[in-house]
C-alpha positions in Angstrom: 130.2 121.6 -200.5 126.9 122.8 -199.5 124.8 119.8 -200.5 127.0 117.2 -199.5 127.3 119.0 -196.3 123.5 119.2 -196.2 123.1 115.4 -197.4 125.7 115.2 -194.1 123.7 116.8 -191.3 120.5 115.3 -193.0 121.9 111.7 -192.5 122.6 112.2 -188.4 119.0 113.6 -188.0 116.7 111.5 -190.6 116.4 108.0 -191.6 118.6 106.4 -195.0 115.5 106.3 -197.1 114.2 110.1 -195.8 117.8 110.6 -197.2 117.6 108.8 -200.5 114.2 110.2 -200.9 115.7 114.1 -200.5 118.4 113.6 -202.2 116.3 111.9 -205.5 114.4 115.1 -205.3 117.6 117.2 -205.1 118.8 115.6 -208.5 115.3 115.6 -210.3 115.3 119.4 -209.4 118.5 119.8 -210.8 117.4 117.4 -214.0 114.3 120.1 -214.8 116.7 123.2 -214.3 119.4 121.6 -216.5 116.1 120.7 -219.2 114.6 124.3 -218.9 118.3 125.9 -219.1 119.5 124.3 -222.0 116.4 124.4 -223.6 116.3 120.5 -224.4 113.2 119.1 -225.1 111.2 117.5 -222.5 110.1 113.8 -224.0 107.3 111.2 -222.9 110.2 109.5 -220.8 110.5 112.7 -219.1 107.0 112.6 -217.7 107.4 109.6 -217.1 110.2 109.7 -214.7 108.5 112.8 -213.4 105.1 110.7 -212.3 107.4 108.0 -210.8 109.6 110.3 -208.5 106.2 112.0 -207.2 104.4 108.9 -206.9 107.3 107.4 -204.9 107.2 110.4 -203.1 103.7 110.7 -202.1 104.0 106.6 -201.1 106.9 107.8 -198.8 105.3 110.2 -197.2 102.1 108.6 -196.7 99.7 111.4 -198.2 97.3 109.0 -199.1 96.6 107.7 -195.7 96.2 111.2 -194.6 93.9 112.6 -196.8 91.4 109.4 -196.5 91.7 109.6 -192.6 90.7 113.4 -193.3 87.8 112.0 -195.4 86.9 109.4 -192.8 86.8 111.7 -190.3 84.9 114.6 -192.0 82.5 111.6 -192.9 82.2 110.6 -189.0 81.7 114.5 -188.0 79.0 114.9 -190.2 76.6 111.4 -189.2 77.2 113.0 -185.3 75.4 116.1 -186.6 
């Protein structure tokens, strides 16, 4: 009741892929809990589909463009001096 009321309230404030994006992480959480409860082993497809969900995450998110505008701008502060 409380995710689904969660993925509810989320949906009226946030955009469908914000949404799709939380609620991939939500399940992938629940995926390595499930793996590190149960004991099962953790396989190369498991990494795998680990790098995938953070990459897509990081794309979502646009870290990338904010750490080089960081760079740039440390760069730009630095040929003022």
């Amino acid at each position: 009741y409380v995710c689904i009321r969660g993925v509810f309230i989320l949906t009226t404030e946030c955009a469908s892929l914000t949404v799709t994006l939380v609620v991939t992480l939500r399940k992938f959480l629940s995926l390595i809990i499930s793996i590190l409860y149960f004991q099962n082993p953790f396989t190369a497809w498991h990494w795998v589909g680990t790098a995938v969900v953070f990459l897509g995450t990081l794309l979502y998110t646009e870290v990338w463009s904010s750490i080089r505008l960081a760079m740039k701008g440390e760069k730009a502060d630095k040929k003022a001096e």
